[in-house]
N, CA and C atoms as an extended XYZ file, in Angstrom:
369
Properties=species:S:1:pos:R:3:atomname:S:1:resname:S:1:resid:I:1 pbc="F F F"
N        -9.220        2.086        7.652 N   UNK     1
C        -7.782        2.208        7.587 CA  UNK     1
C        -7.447        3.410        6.712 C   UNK     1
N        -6.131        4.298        7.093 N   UNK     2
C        -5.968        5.247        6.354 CA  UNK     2
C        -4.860        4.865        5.449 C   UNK     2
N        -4.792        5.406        3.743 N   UNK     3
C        -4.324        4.374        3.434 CA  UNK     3
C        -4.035        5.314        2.081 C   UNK     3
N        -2.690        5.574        1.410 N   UNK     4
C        -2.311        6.399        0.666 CA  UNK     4
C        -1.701        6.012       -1.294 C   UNK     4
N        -2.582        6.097       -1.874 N   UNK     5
C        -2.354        5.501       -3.047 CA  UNK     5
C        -1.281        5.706       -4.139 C   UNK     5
N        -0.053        5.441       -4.357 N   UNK     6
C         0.923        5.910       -5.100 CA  UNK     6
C         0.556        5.858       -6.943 C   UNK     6
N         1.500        6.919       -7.339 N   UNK     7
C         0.619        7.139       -8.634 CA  UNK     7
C         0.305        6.029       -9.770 C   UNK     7
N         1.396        4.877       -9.223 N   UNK     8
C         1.084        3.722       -9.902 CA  UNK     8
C         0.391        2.797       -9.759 C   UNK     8
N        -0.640        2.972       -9.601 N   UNK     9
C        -1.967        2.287       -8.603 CA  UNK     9
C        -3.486        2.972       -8.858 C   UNK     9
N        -4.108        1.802      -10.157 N   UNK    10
C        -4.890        3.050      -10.557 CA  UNK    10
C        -5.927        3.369       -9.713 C   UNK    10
N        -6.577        4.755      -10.657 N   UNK    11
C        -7.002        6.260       -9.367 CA  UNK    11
C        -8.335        5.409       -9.300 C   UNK    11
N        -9.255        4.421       -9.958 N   UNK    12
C       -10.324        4.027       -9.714 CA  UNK    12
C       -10.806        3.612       -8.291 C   UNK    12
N        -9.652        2.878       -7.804 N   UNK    13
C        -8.992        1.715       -6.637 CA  UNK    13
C        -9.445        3.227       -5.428 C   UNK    13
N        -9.410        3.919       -5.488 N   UNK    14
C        -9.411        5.251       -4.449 CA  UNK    14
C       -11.075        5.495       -4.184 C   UNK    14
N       -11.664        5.181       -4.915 N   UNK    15
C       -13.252        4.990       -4.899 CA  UNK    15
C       -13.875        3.807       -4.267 C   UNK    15
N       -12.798        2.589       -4.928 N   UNK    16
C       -13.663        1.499       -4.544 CA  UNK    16
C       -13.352        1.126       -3.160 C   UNK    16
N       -11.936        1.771       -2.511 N   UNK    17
C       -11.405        1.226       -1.774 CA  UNK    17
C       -12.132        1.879       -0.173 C   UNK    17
N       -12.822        3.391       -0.674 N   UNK    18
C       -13.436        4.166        0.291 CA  UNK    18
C       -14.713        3.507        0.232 C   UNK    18
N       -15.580        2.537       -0.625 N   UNK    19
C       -16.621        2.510       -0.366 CA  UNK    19
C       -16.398        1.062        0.472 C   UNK    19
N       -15.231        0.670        0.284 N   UNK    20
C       -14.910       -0.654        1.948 CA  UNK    20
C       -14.772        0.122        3.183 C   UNK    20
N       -14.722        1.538        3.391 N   UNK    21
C       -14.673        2.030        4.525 CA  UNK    21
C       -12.869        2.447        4.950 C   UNK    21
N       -12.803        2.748        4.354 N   UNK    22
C       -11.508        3.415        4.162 CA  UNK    22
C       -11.300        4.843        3.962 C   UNK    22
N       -10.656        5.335        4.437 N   UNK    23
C       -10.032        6.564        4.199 CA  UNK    23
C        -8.647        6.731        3.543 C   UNK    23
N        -9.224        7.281        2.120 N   UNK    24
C        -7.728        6.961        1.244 CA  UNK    24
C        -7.927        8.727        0.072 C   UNK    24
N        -6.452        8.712        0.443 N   UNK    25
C        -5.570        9.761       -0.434 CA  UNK    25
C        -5.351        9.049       -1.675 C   UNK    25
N        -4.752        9.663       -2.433 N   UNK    26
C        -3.706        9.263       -3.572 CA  UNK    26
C        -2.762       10.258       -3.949 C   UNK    26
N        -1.990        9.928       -4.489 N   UNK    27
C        -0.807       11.102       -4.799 CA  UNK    27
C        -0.729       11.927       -6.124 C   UNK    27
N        -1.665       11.303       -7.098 N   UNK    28
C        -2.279       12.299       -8.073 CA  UNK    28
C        -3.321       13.226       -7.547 C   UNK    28
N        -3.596       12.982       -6.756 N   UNK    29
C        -5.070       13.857       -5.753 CA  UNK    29
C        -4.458       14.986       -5.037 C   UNK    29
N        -3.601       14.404       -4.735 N   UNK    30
C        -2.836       15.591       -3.750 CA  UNK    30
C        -2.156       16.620       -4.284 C   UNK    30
N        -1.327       16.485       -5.905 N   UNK    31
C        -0.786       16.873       -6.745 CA  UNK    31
C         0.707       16.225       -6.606 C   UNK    31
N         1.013       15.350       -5.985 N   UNK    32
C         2.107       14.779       -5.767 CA  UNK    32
C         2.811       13.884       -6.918 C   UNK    32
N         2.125       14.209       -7.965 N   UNK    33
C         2.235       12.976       -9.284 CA  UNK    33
C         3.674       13.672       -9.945 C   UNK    33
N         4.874       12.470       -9.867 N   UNK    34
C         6.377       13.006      -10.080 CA  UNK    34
C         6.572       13.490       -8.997 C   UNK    34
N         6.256       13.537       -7.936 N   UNK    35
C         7.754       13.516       -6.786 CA  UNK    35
C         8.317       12.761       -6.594 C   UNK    35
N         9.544       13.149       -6.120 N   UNK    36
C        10.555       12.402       -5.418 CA  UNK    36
C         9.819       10.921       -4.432 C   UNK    36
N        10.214       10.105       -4.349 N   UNK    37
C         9.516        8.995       -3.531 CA  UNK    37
C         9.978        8.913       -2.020 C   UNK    37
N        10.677       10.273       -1.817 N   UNK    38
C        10.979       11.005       -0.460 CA  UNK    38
C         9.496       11.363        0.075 C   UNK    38
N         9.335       12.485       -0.827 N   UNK    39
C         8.354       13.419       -0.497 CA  UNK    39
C         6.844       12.272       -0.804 C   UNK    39
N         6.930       11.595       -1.398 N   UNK    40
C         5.214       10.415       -1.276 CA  UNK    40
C         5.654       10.202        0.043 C   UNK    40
N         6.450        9.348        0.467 N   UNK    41
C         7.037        8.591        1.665 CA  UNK    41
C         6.694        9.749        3.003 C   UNK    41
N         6.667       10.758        2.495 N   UNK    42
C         6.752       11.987        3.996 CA  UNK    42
C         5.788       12.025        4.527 C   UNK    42
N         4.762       12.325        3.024 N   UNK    43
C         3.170       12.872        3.109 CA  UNK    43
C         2.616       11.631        3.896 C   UNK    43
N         2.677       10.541        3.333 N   UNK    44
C         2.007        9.254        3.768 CA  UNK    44
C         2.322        9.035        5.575 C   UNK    44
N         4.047        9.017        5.988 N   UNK    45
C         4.022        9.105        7.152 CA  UNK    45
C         3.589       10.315        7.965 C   UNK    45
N         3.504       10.967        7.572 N   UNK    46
C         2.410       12.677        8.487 CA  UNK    46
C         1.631       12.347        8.662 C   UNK    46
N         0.847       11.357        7.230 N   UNK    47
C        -0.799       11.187        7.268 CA  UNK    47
C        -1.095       10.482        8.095 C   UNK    47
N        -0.017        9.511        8.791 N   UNK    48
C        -0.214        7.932        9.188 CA  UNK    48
C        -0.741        6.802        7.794 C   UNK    48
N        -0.754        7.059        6.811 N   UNK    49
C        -1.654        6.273        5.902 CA  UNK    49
C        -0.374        5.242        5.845 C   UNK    49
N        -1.080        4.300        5.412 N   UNK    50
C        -1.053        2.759        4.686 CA  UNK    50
C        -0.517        2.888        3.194 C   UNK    50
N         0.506        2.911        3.080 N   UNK    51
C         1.239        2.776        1.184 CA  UNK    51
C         0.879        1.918        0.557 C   UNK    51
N        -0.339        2.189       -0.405 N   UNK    52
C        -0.351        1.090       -1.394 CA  UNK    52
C         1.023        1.465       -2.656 C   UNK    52
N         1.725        0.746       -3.121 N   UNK    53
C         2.430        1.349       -4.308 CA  UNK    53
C         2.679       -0.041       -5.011 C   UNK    53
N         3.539       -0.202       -6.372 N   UNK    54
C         4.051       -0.770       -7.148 CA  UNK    54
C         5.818       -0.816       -7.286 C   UNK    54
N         5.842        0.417       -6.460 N   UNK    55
C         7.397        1.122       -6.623 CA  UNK    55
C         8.611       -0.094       -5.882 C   UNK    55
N         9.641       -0.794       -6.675 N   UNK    56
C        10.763       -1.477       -5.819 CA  UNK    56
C        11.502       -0.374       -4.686 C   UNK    56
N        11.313        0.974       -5.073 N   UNK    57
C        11.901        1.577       -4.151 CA  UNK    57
C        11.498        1.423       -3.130 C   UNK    57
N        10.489        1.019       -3.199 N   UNK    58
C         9.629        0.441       -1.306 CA  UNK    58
C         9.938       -0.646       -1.095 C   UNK    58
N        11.021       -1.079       -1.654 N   UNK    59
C        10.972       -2.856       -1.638 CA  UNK    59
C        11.684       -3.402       -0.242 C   UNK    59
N        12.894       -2.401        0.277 N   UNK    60
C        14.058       -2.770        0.957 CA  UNK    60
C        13.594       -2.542        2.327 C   UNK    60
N        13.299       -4.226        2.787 N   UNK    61
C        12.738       -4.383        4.546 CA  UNK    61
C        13.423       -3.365        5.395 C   UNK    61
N        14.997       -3.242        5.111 N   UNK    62
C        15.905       -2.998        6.015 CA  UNK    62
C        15.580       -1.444        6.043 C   UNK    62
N        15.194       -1.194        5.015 N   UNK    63
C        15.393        0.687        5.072 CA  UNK    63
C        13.402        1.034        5.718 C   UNK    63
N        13.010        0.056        5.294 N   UNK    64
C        11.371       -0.024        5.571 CA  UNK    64
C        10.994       -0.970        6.130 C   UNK    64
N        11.494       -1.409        8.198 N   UNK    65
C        11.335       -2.121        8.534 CA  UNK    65
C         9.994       -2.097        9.470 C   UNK    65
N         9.773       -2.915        9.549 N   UNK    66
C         7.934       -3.281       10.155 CA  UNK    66
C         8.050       -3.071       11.177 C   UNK    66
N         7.186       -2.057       11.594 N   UNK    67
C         6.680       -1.210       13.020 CA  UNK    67
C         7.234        0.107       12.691 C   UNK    67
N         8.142        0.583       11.714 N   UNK    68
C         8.785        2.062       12.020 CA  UNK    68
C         7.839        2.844       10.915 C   UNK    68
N         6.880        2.282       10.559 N   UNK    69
C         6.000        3.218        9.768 CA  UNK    69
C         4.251        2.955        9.896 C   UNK    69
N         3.627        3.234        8.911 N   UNK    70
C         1.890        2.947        9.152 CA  UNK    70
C         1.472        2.018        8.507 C   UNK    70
N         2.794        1.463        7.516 N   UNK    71
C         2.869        0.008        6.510 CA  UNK    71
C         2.963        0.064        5.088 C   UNK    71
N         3.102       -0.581        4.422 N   UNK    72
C         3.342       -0.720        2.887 CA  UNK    72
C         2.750       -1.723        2.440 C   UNK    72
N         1.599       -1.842        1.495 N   UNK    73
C         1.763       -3.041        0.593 CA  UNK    73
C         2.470       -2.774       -0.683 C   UNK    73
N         3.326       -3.749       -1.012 N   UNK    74
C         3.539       -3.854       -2.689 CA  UNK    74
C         3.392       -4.452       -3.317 C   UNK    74
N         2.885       -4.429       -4.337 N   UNK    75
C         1.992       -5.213       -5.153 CA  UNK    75
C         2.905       -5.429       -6.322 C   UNK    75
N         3.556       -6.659       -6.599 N   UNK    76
C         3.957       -7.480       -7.527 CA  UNK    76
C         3.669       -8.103       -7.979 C   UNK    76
N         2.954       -7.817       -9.646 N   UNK    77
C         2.206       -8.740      -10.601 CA  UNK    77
C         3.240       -9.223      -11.545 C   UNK    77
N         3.194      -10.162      -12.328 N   UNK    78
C         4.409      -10.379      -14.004 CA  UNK    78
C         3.277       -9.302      -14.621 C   UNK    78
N         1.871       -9.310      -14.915 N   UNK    79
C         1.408       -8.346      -15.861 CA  UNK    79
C         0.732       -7.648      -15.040 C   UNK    79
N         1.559       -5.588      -14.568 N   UNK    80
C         0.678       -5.276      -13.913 CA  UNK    80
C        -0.620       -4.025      -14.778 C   UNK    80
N        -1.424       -5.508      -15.286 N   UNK    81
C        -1.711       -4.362      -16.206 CA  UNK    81
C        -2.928       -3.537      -15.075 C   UNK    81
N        -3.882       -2.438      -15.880 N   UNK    82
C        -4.571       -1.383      -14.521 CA  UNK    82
C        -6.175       -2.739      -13.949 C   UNK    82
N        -6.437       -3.605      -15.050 N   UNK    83
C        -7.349       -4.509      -15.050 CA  UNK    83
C        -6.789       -5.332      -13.939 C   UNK    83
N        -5.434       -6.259      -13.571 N   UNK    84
C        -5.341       -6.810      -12.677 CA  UNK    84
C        -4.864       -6.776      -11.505 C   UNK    84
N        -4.445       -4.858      -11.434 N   UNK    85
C        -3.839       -4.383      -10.236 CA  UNK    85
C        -5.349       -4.051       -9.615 C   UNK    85
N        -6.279       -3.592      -10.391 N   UNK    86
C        -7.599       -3.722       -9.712 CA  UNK    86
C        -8.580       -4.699       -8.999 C   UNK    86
N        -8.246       -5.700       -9.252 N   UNK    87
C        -8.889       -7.010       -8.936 CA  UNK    87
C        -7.954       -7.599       -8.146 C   UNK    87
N        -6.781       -7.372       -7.957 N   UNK    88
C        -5.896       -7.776       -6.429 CA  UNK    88
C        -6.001       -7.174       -5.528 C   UNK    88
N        -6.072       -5.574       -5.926 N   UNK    89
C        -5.802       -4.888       -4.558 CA  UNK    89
C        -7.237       -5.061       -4.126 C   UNK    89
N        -8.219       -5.033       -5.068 N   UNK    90
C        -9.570       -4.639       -4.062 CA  UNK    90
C       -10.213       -6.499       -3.399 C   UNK    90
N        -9.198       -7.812       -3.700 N   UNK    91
C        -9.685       -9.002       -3.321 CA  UNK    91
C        -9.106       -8.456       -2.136 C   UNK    91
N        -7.209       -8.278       -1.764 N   UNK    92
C        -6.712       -8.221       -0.680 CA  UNK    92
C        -8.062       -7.307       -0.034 C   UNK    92
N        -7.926       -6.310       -0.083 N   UNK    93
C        -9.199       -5.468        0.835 CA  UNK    93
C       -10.030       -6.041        0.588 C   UNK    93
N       -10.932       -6.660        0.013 N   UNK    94
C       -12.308       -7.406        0.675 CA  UNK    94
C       -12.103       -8.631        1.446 C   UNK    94
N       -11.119       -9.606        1.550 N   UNK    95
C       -10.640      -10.869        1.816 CA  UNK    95
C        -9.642      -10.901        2.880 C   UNK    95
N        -8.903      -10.174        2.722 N   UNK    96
C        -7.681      -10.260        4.317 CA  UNK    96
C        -7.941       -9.442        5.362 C   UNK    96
N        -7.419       -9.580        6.267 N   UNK    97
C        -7.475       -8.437        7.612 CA  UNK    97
C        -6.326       -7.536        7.000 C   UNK    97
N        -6.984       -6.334        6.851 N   UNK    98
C        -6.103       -5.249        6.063 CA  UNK    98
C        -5.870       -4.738        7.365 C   UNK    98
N        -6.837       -4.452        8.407 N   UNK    99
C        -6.364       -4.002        9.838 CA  UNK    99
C        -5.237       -3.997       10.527 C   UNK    99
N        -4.886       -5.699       10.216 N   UNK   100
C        -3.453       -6.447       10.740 CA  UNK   100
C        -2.311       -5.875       10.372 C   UNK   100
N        -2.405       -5.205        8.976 N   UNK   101
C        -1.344       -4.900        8.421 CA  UNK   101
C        -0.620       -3.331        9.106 C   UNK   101
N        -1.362       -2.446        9.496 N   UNK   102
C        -0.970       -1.894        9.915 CA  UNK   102
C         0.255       -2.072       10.452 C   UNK   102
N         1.551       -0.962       10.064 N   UNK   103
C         2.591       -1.386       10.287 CA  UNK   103
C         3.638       -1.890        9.897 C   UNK   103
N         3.181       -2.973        8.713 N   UNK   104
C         3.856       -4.490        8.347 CA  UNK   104
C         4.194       -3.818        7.077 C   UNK   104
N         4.903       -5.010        6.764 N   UNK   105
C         5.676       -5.091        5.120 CA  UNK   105
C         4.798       -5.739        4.709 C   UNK   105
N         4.077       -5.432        3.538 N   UNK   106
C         3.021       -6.825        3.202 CA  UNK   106
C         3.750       -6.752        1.517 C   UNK   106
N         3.950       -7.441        0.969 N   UNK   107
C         4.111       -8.054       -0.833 CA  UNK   107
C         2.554       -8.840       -1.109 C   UNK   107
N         2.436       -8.604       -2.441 N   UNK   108
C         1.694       -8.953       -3.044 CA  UNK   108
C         1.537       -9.560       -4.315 C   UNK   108
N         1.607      -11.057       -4.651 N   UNK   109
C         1.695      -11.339       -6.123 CA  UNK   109
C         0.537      -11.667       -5.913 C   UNK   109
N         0.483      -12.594       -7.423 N   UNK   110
C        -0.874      -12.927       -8.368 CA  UNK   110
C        -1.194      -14.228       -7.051 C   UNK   110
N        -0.474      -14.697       -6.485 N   UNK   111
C        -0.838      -15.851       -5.751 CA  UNK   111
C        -0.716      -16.093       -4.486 C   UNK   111
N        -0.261      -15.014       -3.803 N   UNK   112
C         0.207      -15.026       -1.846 CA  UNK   112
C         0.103      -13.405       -1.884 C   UNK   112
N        -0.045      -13.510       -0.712 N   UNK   113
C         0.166      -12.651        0.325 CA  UNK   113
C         0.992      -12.518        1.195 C   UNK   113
N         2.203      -12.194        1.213 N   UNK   114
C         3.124      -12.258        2.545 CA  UNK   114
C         3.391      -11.243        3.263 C   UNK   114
N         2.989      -11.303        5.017 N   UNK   115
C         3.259      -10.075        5.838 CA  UNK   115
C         4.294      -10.375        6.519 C   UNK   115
N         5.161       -8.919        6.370 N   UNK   116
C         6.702       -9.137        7.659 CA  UNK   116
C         5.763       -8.083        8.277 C   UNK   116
N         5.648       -8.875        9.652 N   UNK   117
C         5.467       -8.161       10.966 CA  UNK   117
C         6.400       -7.477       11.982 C   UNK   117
N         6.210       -6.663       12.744 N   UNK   118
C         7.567       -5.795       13.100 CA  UNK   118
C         7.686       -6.887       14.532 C   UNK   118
N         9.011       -7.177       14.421 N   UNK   119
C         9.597       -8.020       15.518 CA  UNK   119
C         9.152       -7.964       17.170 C   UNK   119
N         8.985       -8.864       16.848 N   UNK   120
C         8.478       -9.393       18.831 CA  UNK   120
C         6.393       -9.486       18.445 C   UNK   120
N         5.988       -9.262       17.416 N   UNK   121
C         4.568       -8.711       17.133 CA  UNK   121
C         4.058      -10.447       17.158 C   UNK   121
N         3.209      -10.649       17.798 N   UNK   122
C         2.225      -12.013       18.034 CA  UNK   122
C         1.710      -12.771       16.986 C   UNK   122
N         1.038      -11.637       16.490 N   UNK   123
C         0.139      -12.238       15.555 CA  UNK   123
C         0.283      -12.102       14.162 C   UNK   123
């Protein structure tokens, strides 16, 4: 999966996440660290990649609805400290069909997983 790491998402996660077989950017990599969350949002849809971020600005279904992009997870911890944003994002990628997501709205706390799938979608 191609899959684009926002700067709040630490840069370790970009290593571990390629050695699951992934193809992943990040936006400190690119030099994108402090842009506008236009310009992350652009690069990522050009790339086709997969948004991992932390950002609420990704939060709003309506403006980021499922199927009109390559997908978003956001990852909502109460403590996101860099120790347990590491050990969620890389369970979700070893443990869920990250495949599926393609597309989708996925959220992420300490305890679920929830995917909005883009309407009329099966599975």
């Amino acid at each position: 999966m191609k899959l684009k790491l926002d700067e709040n998402i630490p840069a370790s996660l970009s290593t571990r996440l390629a050695a699951l077989g992934h193809d992943v950017d990040s936006v400190p990599e690119e030099g994108l660290t402090g842009y506008p969350d236009t310009a992350v949002w652009s690069e990522a849809q050009a790339g086709g990649r997969f948004l991992v971020t932390q950002d609420l600005d990704f939060s709003d279904i309506r403006r980021f609805s499922p199927g009109a992009h390559a997908g978003i997870l956001l990852v909502r911890l109460k403590r996101p400290g860099h120790r347990a944003l590491n050990e969620r994002i890389r369970w979700i990628f070893r443990t869920c069909d990250v495949e599926s997501g393609a597309g989708c709205f996925v959220v992420a706390t300490e305890v679920k997983v929830r995917v909005n799938r883009p309407r009329g979608s099966s599975s």
